[in-house]
N, C-alpha and C positions, 0 to 999 in steps of 0.2 A: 504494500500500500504506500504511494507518496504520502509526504510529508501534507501538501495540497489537500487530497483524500482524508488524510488521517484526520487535519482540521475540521474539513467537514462533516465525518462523521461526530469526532464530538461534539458539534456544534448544533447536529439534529440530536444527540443521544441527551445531554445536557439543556437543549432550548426545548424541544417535544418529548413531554413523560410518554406519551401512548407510543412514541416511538422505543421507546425504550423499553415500556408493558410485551412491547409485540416483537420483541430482540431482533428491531432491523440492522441490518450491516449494509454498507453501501458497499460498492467493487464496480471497475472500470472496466468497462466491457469491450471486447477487442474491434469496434469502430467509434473510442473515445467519449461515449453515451455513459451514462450513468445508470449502471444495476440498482434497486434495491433487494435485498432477498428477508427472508424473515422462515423461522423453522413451523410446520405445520403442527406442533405440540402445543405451542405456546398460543394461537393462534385458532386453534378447531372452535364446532361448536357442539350443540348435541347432538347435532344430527350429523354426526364424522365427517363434514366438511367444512371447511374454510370459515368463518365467523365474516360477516359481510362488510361489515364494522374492519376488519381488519383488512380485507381486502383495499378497501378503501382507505385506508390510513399509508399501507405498503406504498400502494399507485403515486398518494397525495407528494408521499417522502420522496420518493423517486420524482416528480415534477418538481419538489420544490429544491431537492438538490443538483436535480440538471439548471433552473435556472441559476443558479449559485457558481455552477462551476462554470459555464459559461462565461461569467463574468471573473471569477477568478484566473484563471487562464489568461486572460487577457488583462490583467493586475488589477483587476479593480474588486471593489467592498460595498457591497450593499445589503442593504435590510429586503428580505422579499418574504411576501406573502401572497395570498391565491386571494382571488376575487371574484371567480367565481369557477363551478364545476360540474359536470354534468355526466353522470354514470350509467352506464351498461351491464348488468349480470346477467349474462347470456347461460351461463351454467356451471355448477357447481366446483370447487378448485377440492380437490380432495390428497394435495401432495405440499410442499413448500415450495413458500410465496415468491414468486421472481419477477420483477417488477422491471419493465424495459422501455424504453422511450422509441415511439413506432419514427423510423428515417423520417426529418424533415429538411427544408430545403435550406442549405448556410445559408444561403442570402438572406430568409429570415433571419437568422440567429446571428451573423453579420450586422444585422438592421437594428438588433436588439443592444446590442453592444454598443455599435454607434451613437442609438439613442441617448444609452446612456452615458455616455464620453459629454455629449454635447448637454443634454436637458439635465443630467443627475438623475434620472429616472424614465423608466422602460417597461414595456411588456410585453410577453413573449405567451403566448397560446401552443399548450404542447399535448400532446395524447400520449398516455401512457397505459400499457396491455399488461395483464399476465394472461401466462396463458396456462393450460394443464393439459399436459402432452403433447400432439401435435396436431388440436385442433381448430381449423377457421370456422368462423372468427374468433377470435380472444374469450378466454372462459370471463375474463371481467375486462370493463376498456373505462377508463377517465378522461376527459376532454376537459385542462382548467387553462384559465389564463391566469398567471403568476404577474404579479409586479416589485420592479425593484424600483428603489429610493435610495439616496445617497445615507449614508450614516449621520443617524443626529446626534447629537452630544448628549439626550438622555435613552439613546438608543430603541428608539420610540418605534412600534411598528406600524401607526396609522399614516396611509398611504391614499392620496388623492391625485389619482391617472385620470 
């Protein structure tokens, strides 16, 4: 894990309990996208699948630390938060939670970054899948849009895009 990585994982393990309830680990996945994974022990529900609640939490962490690295990467520090999101439970996840960020186009996340260089704040709209197996479409899918704000001096995270 980079040093990069290793920040941000403390930085959702330490900033979000339910991240921490549901033992997500972030990991860089080999076209520089942001994993989140979470184990299916910690996470089931009665009915030995997935807890939908956590589904949702996995996805949320994985969007909101792609938008984070995105801008880390590229040196920069911002407070980000989701504004809003929109879910799909297509079917049941009955193994652990692997949370992946569906390809989208740099020039967006290019546009994203730029934004934020020039205004101090940005947003970026990302879909985030797991899947369970190797079935289409995605056993759950998230659609949010994330916003970043420059760092305030009381490290505030109300955000008006």
């Amino acid at each position: 894990m980079t040093a990069s990585l290793a920040r941000l994982q403390a930085q959702v393990g330490d900033g979000i309990p339910l991240a921490q309830a549901a033992q997500i680990t972030l990991a860089l996945a080999d076209d520089g996208r942001i994993r989140a994974d979470a184990p299916f022990d910690a996470n089931r529900n009665m009915h030995g699948s997935a807890f939908g609640g956590s589904l949702y939490i996995v996805a949320l962490v994985c969007g909101f630390a792609q938008s984070n690295w995105l801008l880390n990467v590229a040196g920069l520090d911002a407070d980000i938060v989701v504004q809003n999101a929109r879910t799909w439970y297509n079917r049941p996840v009955h193994g652990p939670l692997s949370a992946r960020i569906i390809q989208r186009d740099p020039a967006d996340e290019q546009r994203y970054i730029d934004t934020f260089q020039r205004r101090q704040r940005a947003r970026i709209d990302l879909t985030v899948v797991i899947d369970d197996a190797a079935h289409t479409p995605a056993a759950f899918e998230l659609t949010a849009r994330f916003v970043a704000r420059a760092r305030s001096a009381d490290n505030s995270a109300h955000v008006d895009v």
